[in-house]
MIVEXGU-225159 format. One record per residue (C-alpha): residue in one letter; x, z, y. Coordinates in steps of 0.1 Angstrom, whole numbers, plus 5000, padded with zeros to 4 digits. Layout:
AXZY ...
END
This chain:
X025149539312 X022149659336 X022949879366 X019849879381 X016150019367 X013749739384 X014049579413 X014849919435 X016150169415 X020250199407 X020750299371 X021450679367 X024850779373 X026150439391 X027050369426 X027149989437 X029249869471 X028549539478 X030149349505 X028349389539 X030649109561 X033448909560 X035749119586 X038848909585 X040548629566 X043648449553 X044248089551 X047147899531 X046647529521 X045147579485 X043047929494 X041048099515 X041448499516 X038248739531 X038649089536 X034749199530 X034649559540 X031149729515 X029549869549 X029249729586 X032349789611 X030349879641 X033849989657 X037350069641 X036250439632 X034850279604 X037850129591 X038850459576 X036550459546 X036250239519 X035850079494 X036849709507 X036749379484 X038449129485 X037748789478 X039648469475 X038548089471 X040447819461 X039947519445 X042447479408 X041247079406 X038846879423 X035346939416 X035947299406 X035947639426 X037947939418 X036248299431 X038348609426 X037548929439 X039049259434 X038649649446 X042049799436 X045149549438 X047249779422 X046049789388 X048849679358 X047649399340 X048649439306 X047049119292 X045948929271 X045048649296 X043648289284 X046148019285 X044347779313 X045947439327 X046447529358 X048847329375 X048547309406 X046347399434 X044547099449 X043947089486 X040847339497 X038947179526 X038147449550 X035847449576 X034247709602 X031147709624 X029248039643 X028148159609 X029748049582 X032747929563 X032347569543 X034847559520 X034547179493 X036547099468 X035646679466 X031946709465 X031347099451 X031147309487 X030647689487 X029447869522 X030648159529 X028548379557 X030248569580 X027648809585 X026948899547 X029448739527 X026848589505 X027848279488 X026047929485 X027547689457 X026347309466 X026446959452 X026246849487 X023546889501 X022046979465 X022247369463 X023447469427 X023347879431 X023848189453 X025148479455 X023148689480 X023449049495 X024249299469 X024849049440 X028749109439 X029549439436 X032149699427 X030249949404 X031350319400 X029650549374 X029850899366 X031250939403 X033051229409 X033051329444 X035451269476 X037951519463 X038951289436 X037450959449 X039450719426 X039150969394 X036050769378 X034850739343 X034550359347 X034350119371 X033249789366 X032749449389 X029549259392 X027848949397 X024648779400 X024148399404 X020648279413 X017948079390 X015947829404 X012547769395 X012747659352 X016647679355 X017747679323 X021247819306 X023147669277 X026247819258 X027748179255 X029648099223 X027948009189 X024748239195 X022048219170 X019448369190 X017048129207 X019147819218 X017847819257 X020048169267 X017248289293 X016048649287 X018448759266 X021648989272 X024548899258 X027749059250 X031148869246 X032349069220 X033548939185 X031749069152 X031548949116 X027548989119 X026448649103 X024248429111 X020648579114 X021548879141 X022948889177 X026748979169 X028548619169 X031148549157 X032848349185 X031848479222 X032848249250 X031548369284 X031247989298 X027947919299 X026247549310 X023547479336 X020447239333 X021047179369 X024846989357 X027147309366 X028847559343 X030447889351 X033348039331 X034248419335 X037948439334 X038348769312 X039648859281 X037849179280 X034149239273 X032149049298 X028649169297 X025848869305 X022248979318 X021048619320 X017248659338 X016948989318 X017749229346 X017049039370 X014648699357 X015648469388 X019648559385 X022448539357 X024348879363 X028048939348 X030149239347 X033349329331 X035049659332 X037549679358 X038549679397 X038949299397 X036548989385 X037648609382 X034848309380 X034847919382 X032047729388 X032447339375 X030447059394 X029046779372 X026346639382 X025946619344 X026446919319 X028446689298 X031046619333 X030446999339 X031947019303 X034746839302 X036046959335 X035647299312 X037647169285 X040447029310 X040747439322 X040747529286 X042347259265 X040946999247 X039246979209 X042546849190 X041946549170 X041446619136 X042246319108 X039846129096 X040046289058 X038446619072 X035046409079 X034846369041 X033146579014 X034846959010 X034247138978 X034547488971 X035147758944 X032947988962 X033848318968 X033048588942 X032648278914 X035048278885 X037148018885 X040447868871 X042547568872 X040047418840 X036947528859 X038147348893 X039347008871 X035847038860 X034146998898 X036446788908 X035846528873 X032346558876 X032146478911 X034446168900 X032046108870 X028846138890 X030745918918 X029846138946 X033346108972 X035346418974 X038046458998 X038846789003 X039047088972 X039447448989 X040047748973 X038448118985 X039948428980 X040448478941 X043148258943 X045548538954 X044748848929 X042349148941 X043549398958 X046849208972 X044948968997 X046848849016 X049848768998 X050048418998 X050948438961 X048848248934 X047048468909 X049748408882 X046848558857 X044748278866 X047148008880 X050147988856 X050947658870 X050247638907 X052147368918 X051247168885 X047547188893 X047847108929 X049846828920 X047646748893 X044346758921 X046146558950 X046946288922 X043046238920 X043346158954 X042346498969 X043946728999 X043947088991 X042647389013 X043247779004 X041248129022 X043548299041 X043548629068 X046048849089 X045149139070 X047449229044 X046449469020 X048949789010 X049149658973 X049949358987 X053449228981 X054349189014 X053149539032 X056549699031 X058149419041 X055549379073 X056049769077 X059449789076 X059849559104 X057349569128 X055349309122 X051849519119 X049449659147 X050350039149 X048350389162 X049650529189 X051750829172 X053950459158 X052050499120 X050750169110 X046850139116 X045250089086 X041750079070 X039850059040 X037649789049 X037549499030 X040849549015 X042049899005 X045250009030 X044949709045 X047249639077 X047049379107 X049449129114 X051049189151 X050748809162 X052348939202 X055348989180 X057248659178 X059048729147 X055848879126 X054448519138 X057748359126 X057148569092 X053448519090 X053848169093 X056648129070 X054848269043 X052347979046 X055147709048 X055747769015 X052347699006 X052847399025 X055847289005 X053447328973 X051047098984 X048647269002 X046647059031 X045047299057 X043947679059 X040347839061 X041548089085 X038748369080 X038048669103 X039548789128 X036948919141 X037149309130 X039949449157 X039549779162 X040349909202 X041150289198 X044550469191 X045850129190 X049549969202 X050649609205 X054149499200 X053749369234 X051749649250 X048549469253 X045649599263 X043949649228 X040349589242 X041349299255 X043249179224 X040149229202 X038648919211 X041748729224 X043248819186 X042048539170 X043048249193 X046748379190 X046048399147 X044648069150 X047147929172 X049948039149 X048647879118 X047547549137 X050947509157 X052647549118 X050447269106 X051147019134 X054947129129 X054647029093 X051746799089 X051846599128 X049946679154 X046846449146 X046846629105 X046546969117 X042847099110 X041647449102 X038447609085 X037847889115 X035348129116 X036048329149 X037148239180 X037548299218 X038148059248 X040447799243 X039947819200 X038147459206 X042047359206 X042247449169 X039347269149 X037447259128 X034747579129 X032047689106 X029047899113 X030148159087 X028148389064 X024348239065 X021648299034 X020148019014 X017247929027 X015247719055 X014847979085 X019248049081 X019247649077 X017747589111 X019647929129 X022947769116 X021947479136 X021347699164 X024347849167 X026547499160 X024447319193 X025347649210 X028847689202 X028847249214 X027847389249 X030747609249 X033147359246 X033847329209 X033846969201 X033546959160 X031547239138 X030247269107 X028547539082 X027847619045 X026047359025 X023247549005 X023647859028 X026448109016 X024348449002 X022148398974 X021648068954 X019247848974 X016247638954 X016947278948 X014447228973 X016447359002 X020047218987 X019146898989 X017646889026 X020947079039 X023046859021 X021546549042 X022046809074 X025746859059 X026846509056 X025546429086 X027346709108 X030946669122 X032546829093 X031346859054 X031447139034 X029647268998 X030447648996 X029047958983 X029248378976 X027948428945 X027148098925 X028747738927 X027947478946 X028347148927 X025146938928 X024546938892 X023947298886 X020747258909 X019346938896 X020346578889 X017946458918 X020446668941 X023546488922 X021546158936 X021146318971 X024946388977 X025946098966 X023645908989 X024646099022 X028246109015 X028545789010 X026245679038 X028845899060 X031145769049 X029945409057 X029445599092 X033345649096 X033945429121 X031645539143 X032245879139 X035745839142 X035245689172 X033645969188 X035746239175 X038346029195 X035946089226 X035946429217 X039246519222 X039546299254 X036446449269 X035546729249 X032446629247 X031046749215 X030546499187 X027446689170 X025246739206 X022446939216 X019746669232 X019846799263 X023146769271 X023346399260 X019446359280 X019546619304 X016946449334 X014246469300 X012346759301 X011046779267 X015146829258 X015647159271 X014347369239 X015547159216 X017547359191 X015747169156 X017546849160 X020646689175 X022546379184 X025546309163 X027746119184 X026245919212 X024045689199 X022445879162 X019746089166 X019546349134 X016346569127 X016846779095 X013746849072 X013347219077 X009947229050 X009447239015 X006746959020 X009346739035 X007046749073 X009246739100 X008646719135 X011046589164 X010846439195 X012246049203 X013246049237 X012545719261 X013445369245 X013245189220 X015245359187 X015245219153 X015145389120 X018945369105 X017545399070 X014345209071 X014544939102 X011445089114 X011245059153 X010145399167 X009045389208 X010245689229 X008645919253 X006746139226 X006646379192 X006846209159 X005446419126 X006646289093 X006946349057 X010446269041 X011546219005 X014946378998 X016946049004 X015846029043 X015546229070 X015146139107 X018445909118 X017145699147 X019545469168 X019645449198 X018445119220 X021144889233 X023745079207 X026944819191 X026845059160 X030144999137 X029345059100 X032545009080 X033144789046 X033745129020 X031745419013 X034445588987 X036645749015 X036945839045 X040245699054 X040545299052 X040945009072 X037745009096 X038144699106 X038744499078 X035144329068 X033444609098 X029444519108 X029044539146 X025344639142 X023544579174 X020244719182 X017844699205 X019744539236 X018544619270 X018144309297 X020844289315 X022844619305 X026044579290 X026244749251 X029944799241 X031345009217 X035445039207 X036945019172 X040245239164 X042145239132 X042945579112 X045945659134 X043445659162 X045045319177 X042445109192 X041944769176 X038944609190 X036144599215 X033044469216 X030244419241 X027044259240 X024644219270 X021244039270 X020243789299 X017143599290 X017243409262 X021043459261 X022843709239 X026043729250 X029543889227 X032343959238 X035344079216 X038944179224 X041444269200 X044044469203 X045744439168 X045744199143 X043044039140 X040744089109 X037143979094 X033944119107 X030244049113 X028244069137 X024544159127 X021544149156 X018844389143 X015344289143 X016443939162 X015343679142 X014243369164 X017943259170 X018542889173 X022342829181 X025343019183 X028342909200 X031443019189 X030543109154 X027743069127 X024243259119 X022143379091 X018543499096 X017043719068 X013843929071 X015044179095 X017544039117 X020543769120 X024143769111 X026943609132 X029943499120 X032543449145 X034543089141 X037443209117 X039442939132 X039743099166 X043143239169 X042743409203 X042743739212 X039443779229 X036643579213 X033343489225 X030143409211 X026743309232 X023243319209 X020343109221 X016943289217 X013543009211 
END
């Protein structure tokens, strides 16, 4: 929101009172308390106006500053509030000269001067951002006068953070307007707006530095970001209100800035390695019964193309009665029969599901009768005609409608179903509006679906375990990276909604969200061959895997058998991938940092990263650059090194552009120098033993820098690790196991001038040398050392 016309002129109808001093403070061991009168006491005649803010400092964890400021204390706070791990406050180093306060939390310091009460965020001596004279502020409009000073139409609080010179900002949710966030303001407010607009569907007021910080706005409200648009050298936030609550996170890296994000917020869960498989679809308007879905799911068998999950849209509950939870009997006479039927071909089993439930549905009286819907404020039940005639909203701040709610889907659980799409959640209305709880209902309309989400995630890991939960969610709010997987949602079928859906995963990967995924083929419309076969190659290799549709299928076949040929040969080579990408989805939900990455947060001190938004790293060491063309030409950038072709061997130097032109079996995949990739034994699943028969690829080794890489088994137990490091003529591997052990290789890429190998055997072809480590070594840690001529 912009309160100011230029750089001198206040908005119409606003009043701004910035602090003008520090005029007294508090101390306790964790905090530091300033009393910062909004005009100069010259003497204690002054004290008898106001308005005062206050603001207080402390430090929640090392590394990591806490600013709250507020006008009037007295306000009730009616929540929602984010659940944030807290714990407790670490020591706040204070310190105090002439003219100002130095407050550091380990190496993150913030000055406070005692003249202005401008703030100064540092790395140590590295300044990070400022907040000057007349950048906080508590913002009245519509102001009434001194007769009724207090009685204003709103009153908001305000913040600007300086830019330095090419500063660049990152995050703000999944956003699929231009990736870099400068220039643009940007509202944290939930909408079901697709994928080619500026509503989003998840709005997370966190947003990431290219100078390694991040800031996170503490509010559930609707926090307002002007980001070098009302001012071009600040980032200014305001939220509505008499009180505002920040963090600032020290990296020196985005990705350290991130995680310490993620701690505050909760970590990506783990999800099991059968949701990194193939999903399949009925679409969403399609026509479809058990013989049609047997007929996917045998011709995916038939054509061999891997499918591990089978999810079912809407039409599986009858119109009109969504949500219900109840299998069209019209269509379904057997429910439990077919599911059975589907998981004995080796498949889990995912159904659509909201909180709205529709007035024909079943369950409305029951939900009415006892309280477990939203209600107006005369006590009727709200309802609306949107999407579903009558339809009510499920009261999740009511335990027992949660309790019910969640009920309803244990049965489903019982049947045989897997996991939940949980759609919407997004359209929460705000007026004439009551919680069971009395929330605030502004608040609750973004904060809504993190406690649907939660519900339906926390029943899963009740039922399924805690490392088998895994959603399909479209909306979400801070701390909804806790409940994967999400999907871009509703996106056309073409190139340009292609590369926005990219967009707006990398950006939703800045936010915090660890594992993301979108609509194979694009959801409205019925792409051309053409296009379905270069986003299945971006599909497969994304986090999470998913053919779906509106209006038309999305088997392979009904495009061409060329595209039959192209899923097959990404699934499987993901497949293949498993043990890699298990391995950093592991990461993931240590670290939370994302598996599918933006470039610049995995190369930040590269300046040709920063706009990248047409290509990404999936996990630490594959580089992926989607064909966005219908001539096959793309065009990417290879960072420094030396990388490798994954699909061709060809060795690609860094440090520049690449333009090329790909058939429909390749795209970009380049690994990444001095990189121990693990490619497992299968490509039919993605659940099996990694280790058994695994190739320890290594590319590309470095002098003198260590490669190493980990290998964990499907219960995300670690088994093995491997390092390799390069001195001279000397390759020297290093393995420790952690479990039994098992057979593997060990293959050196584009090394072929070996000429001994203690500890094992080796096997030049034409593009590189196997090892085979001595089977007859029964230790625990083996070791091999390769002689280079």
């Amino acid at each position: 929101m912009k309160f100011s016309y230029g750089c001198w002129v206040q908005r119409k109808g606003t009043e701004l009172f910035s602090p003008a001093e520090v005029y007294e403070t508090k101390r306790d061991v964790s905090s530091i308390t300033f009393l910062a009168p909004t005009h100069k006491i010259k003497h204690r005649g002054d004290t008898l106006g106001g308005p005062n803010l206050t603001i207080k400092i402390s430090a929640p964890v090392p590394e990591v500053l806490r600013i709250q400021t507020y006008h009037y204390k007295g306000v009730v706070n009616h929540g929602p509030d984010f659940e944030l791990n807290m714990g407790e406050n670490s020591a706040l180093s204070i310190e105090e000269d002439e003219k100002e306060y130095i407050l550091s939390s380990g190496s993150l310091k913030v000055t406070v001067d005692k003249e202005t009460a401008a703030l100064n965020f540092y790395r140590g001596k590295y300044k990070l951002t400022s907040s000057k004279a007349r950048d906080l502020a508590y913002v009245k409009t519509e102001f009434t006068g001194l007769a009724h000073e207090t009685d204003t139409k709103d009153a908001y609080m305000r913040e600007q953070l300086s830019l330095s010179v090419g500063e660049l900002i990152y995050g703000l949710g999944e956003r699929f307007t231009p990736f870099v966030k400068n220039g643009q303001n940007v509202e944290i407010w939930n909408e079901d707006g697709g994928t080619s607009t500026e509503l989003s569907y998840k709005n997370i007021p966190f947003y990431l530095s290219g100078r390694g910080y991040g800031v996170f706005v503490n509010s559930t409200d609707k926090v307002s970001f002007e980001v070098s648009s009302e001012m071009v050298k600040k980032v200014g936030f305001s939220i509505p209100g008499e009180s505002l609550d920040y963090f600032i996170f020290n990296g020196p890296t985005m990705k350290e800035a991130l995680s310490r994000y993620t701690d505050l917020t909760g970590k990506p869960a783990l999800p099991a390695p059968w949701t990194f498989g193939l999903w399949l679809s009925t679409s969403f308007t399609t026509n479809y019964d058990e013989a049609t879905v047997t007929s996917f799911v045998d011709g995916m068998i038939e054509r061999e193309i891997p499918l591990s999950v089978f999810h079912f849209d809407c039409f599986w509950m009858k119109g009109f009665q969504w949500s219900d939870f109840r299998w069209d009997k019209e269509v379904f006479s057997n429910p439990a029969g077919m599911l059975r039927r589907l998981k004995e071909k080796g498949l889990r089993i995912c159904v659509w599901i909201n909180s709205y439930i529709a007035q024909e549905s079943v369950l409305f009286e029951e939900g009415m009768e006892n309280g477990y819907f939203v209600k107006r404020t005369n006590g009727d039940v709200w309802q609306w005609d949107m999407w579903q005639p009558g339809m009510a909203l499920v009261d999740f701040t009511n335990p027992r409608a949660c309790e019910w709610f969640s009920a309803r889907l244990e049965d489903l659980l019982d049947m045989g179903v897997d996991c939940f799409k949980t759609d919407f959640g997004e359209r929460i209305p705000i007026q004439d509006v009551v919680y069971y709880n009395g929330a605030d209902p502004v608040r609750m309309h973004n904060y809504y679906t993190y406690l649907y989400n939660k519900t339906v995630f926390d029943l899963l890991e009740r039922k399924r375990g805690k490392k088998e939960a895994v959603l399909f969610a479209r909306s979400a709010t801070v701390g909804g990276q806790k409940f994967p997987v999400h999907w871009g949602g509703d996106c056309w079928s073409d190139f340009e909604s292609m590369s926005e859906s990219l967009r707006g995963g990398l950006s939703l990967t800045m936010s915090g969200f660890g594992f993301w995924s979108h609509d194979i083929g694009g959801f409205e419309d019925t792409s051309t061959p053409d296009v379905y076969k270069r986003w299945v190659a971006f599909g497969l290799m994304s986090s999470h895997s998913r053919l779906h549709g509106s209006s038309s299928y999305r088997v392979p076949w009904v495009y061409d058998e060329e595209a039959v040929d192209v899923a097959r040969f990404f699934t499987k080579l993901k497949l293949s991938l498993m043990p890699y990408i298990y391995r950093n989805a592991i990461e993931t939900s240590k670290t939370g940092i994302p598996t599918m990455r933006s470039m610049v947060l995995e190369f930040q001190e590269d300046p040709a990263c920063g706009y990248l938004d047409k290509q990404y790293m999936f996990g630490d060491s594959l580089l992926i650059a989607p064909v966005f063309d219908e001539e096959g030409v793309v065009e990417y950038y290879v960072p420094m090194g030396n990388w490798t072709n994954y699909l061709t061997g060809e060795k690609i130097r860094g440090g520049s552009y690449r333009k090329e032109q790909h058939g429909y079996f390749s795209l970009p995949c380049l690994v990444r120098e001095n990189t121990i990739l693990a490619v497992g034994a299968k490509d039919s699943a993605p659940s099996y033993d990694y280790a058994k028969e695994v190739t320890f690829k290594i590319y590309e080794l470095v002098e003198e820098k260590m490669a190493a890489t980990k290998l964990y088994d499907i219960k995300a137990d670690l088994e093995l690790e491997i390092s390799s490091l390069l001195t001279g003529n000397q390759i020297k591997i290093t393995v420790n196991h952690y479990a039994n052990k098992k057979p593997y290789k060990i293959y050196l890429h584009n090394i072929k001038n070996v000429t001994a190998c203690n500890g094992g055997k080796y096997d030049i072809d034409s593009t590189g040398t196997f090892l085979i480590p001595d089977s007859s070594d029964m230790s625990m840690t083996e070791e091999l050392v390769c002689i280079l001529g």
